[in-house]
C-alpha positions in Angstrom: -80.2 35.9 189.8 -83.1 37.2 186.9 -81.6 36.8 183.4 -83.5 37.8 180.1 -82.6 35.9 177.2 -83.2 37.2 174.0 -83.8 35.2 171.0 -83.6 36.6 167.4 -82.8 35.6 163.9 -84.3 33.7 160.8 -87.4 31.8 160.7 -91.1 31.8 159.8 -94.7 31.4 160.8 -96.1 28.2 159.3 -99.5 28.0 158.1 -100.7 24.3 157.6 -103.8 23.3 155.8 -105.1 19.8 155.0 -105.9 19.1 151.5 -108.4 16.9 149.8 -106.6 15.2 146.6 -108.6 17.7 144.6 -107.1 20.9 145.9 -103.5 19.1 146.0 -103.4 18.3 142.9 -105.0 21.1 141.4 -102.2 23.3 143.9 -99.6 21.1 142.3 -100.6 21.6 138.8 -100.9 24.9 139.2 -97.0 25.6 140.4 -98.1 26.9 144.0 -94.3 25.7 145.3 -93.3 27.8 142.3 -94.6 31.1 142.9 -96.7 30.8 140.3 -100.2 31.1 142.1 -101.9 35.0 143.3 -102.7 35.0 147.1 -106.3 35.2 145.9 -105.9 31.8 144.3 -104.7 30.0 147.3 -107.6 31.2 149.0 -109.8 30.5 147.0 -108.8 27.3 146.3 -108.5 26.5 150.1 -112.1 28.4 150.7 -110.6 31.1 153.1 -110.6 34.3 153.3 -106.8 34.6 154.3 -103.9 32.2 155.9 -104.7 33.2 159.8 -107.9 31.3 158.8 -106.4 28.1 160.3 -105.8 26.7 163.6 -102.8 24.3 162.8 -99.8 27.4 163.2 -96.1 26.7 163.9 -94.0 29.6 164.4 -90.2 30.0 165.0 -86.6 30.4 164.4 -85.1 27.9 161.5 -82.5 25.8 162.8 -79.4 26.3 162.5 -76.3 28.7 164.1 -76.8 30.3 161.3 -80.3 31.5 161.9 -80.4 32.3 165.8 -78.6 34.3 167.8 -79.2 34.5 171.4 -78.3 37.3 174.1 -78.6 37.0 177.7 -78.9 39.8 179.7 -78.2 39.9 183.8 -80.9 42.4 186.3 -78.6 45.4 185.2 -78.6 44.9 181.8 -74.9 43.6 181.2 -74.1 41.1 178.4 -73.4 37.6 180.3 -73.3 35.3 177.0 -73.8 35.8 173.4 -74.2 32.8 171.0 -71.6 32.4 168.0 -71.9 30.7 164.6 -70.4 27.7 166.4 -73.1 27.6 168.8 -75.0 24.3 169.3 -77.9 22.9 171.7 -76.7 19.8 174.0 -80.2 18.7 173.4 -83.0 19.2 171.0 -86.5 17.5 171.7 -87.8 16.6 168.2 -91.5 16.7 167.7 -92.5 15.5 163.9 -95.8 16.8 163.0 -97.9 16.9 159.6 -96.5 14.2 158.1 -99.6 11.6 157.8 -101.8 13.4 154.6 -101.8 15.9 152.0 -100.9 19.4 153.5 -100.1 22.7 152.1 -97.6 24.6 154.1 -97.6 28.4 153.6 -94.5 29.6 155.7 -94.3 33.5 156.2 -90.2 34.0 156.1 -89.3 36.4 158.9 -86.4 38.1 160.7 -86.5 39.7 164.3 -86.6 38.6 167.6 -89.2 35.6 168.1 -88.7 34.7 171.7 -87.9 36.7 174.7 -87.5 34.4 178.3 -87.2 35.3 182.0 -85.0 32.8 183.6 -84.9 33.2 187.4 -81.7 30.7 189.1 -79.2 30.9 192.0 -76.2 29.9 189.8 -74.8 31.6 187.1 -75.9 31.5 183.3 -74.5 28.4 181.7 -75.4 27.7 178.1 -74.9 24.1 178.3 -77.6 23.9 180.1 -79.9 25.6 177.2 -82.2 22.8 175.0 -84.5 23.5 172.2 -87.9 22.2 170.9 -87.3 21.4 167.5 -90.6 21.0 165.3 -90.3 19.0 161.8 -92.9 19.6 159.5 -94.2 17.8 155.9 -91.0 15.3 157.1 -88.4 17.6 157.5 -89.3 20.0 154.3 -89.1 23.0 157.4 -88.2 22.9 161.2 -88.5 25.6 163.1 -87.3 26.1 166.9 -90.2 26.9 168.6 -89.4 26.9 172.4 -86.1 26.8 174.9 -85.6 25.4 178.4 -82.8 25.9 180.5 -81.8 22.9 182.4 -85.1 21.0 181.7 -86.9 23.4 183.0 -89.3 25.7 180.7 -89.1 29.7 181.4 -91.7 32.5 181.6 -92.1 33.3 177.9 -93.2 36.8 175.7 -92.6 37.1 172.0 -90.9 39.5 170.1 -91.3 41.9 166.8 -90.3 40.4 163.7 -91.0 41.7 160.1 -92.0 39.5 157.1 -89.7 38.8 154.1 -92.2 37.1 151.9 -93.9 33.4 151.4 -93.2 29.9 150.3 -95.3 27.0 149.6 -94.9 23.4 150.7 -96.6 20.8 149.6 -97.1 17.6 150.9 
């Protein structure tokens, strides 16, 4: 049997730069985790010309119940399961990252669907059997779900549409 399952919700696209103590401290005095720095500031400040101009990028759904909700779909389209606001992983795979220096954390809030999967099996769709990648950034200050497997096993992956909702700063 081919399921699609169809992840959507709350989460963000995390832009992570490593600061000298001069541009941390100069980003703290000058309220970034306030609001109270222009985009052209930041950039500035971080001698870029905007916050794609990184490599270190973590994208996906906060976590919570409250942020994700998943649909799986059979080959005819049909509704098998939908996630509740009671819905928990059996098992998350932590992975802390950015924790180790000074980092500024520029995380684009967004809503849509992040993840769409293929899962291909000969049993029937079992949510127990669904885990998630949990990835914990600046020590916890954001985690975002930034993968699924079902049963251990990682599926065929495309990703969605989502729309921003706006920016917050993280410093660490």
């Amino acid at each position: 049997m081919k399921y699609t399952i169809d992840v959507s919700g709350k989460g963000g696209e995390s832009f992570i730069f490593k600061l000298n103590k001069e541009q941390y401290e100069f980003l703290q005095d000058s309220g970034v985790e306030d609001d109270l720095m222009e985009h052209d500031d930041i950039y500035k400040t971080l001698e870029i010309e905007d916050y794609m101009d990184t490599n270190d990028i973590v994208s996906g759904l906060y976590n919570g119940s409250e942020y994700i909700m998943i649909t799986v779909t059979d080959e005819s389209g049909e509704v098998v399961w939908q996630s509740d606001d009671d819905f928990e992983f059996e098992e998350i795979e932590d992975y802390y990252q950015y924790n180790d220096d000074n980092y500024l954390l520029v995380e684009d809030y967004q809503k849509g669907n992040f993840f769409i999967y293929t899962l291909e099996t000969d049993e029937d769709f079992n949510p127990d059997l669904l885990s998630a990648k949990v990835v914990e950034l600046l020590d916890g200050r954001s985690e975002l779900i930034t993968d699924l497997k079902y049963n251990g096993e990682e599926m065929s992956k495309d990703y969605g549409d989502t729309g921003s909702k706006g920016f917050t700063y993280m410093l660490s």
